[in-house]
C-alpha positions as CSV (number, residue, x, y, z in Angstrom):
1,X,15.6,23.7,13.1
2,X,14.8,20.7,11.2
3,X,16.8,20.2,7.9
4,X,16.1,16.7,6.6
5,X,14.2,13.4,6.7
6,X,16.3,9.7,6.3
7,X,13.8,7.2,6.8
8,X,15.0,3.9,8.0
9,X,13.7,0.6,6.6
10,X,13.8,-3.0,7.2
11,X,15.6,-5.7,5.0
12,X,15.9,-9.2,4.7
13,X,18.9,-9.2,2.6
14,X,21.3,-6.2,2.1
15,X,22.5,-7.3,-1.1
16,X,19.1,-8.0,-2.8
17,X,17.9,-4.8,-1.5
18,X,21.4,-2.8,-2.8
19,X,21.4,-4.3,-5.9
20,X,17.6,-3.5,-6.4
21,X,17.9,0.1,-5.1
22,X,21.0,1.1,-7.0
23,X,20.3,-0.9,-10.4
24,X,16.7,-0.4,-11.0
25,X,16.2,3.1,-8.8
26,X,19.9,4.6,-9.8
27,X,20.8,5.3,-6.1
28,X,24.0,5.0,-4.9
29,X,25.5,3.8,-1.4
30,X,26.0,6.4,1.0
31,X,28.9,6.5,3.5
32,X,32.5,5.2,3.6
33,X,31.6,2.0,6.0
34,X,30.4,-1.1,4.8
35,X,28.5,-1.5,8.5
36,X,27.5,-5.1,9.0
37,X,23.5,-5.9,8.8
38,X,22.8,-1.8,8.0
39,X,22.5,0.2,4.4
40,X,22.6,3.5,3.5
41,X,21.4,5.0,-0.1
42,X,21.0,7.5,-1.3
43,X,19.5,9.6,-4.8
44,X,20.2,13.3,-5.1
45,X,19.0,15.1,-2.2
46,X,17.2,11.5,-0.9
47,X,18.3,9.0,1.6
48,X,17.1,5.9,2.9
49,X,18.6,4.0,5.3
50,X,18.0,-0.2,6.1
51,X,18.0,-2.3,8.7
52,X,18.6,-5.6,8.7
53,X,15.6,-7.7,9.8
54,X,16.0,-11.3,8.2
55,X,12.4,-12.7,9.7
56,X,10.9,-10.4,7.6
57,X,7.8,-11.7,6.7
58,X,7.1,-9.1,3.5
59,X,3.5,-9.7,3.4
60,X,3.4,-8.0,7.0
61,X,5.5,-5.4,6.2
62,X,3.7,-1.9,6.2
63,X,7.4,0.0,5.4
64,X,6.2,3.2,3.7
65,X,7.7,6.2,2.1
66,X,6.3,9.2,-0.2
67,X,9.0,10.8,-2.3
68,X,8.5,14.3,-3.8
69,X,9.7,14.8,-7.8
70,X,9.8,17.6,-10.2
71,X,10.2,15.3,-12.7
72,X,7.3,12.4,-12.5
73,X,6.7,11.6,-16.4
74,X,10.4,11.4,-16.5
75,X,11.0,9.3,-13.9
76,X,8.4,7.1,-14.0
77,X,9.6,6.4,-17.7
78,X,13.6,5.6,-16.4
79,X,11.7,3.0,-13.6
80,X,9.8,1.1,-16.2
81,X,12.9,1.2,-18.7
82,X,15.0,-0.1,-16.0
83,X,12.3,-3.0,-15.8
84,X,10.8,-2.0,-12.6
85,X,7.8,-3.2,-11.4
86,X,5.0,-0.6,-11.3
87,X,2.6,-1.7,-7.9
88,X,-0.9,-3.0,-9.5
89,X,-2.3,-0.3,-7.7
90,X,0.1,2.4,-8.2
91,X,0.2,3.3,-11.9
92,X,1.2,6.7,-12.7
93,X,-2.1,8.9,-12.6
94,X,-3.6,12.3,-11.0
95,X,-4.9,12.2,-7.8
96,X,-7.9,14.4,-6.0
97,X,-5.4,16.0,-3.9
98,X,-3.3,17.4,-6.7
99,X,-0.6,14.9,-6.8
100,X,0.6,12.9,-10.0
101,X,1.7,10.0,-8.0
102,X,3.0,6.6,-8.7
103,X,4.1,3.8,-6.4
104,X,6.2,0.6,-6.4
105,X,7.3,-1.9,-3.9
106,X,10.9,-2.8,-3.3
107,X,11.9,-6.7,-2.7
108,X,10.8,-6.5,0.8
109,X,7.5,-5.1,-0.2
110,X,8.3,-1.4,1.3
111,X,6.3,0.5,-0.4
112,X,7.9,3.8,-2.1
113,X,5.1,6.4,-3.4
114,X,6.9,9.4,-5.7
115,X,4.9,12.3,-6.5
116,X,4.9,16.1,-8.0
117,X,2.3,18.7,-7.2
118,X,0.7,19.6,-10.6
């Protein structure tokens, strides 16, 4: 019954977060409706939606989402060509549970962790 996942997330400013999503994380926005203090992107099979919460304070904000990848070493490499920021505690690495993970956070300090089952 359940076919997919669009995890919604806050943002202080839609077009900081657009601009960071699209031009460092090569999503695209989704829809035909430029709806006023909500974003929609998305990558491939991958959406995220935003909300617009402009009291953000991003050292508070626990935002979290875990993105699956067949294609870690590869993607990793496009993120850090594109001058992303890698988190200080998110290099790209093997984990005990089987996961090559690596994690960064976006300008509002949501914190986007993309794996691949090795």
């Amino acid at each position: 019954m359940l076919t997919a996942i669009h995890p919604k997330l806050p943002m202080r400013n839609k077009n900081n977060t657009r601009n960071f999503y699209i031009q460092k994380l090569g999503f695209q926005e989704f829809g035909s409706a430029d709806f006023d203090g909500y974003l929609m992107l998305e990558k491939e099979e991958i959406q995220i939606h935003f909300f617009e919460f402009t009291t953000l304070d991003p050292t508070e904000n626990y935002g979290q989402v875990y993105i699956r990848t067949n294609a870690i070493d590869e993607l990793f490499q496009t993120f850090v060509k594109n001058g992303t920021d890698i988190h200080p505690n998110g290099h790209l690495k093997l984990k005990p549970w089987g996961q090559k993970e690596f994690s960064i956070l976006d300008p509002d300090h949501n914190l986007l962790t993309f794996g691949q089952t090795i």
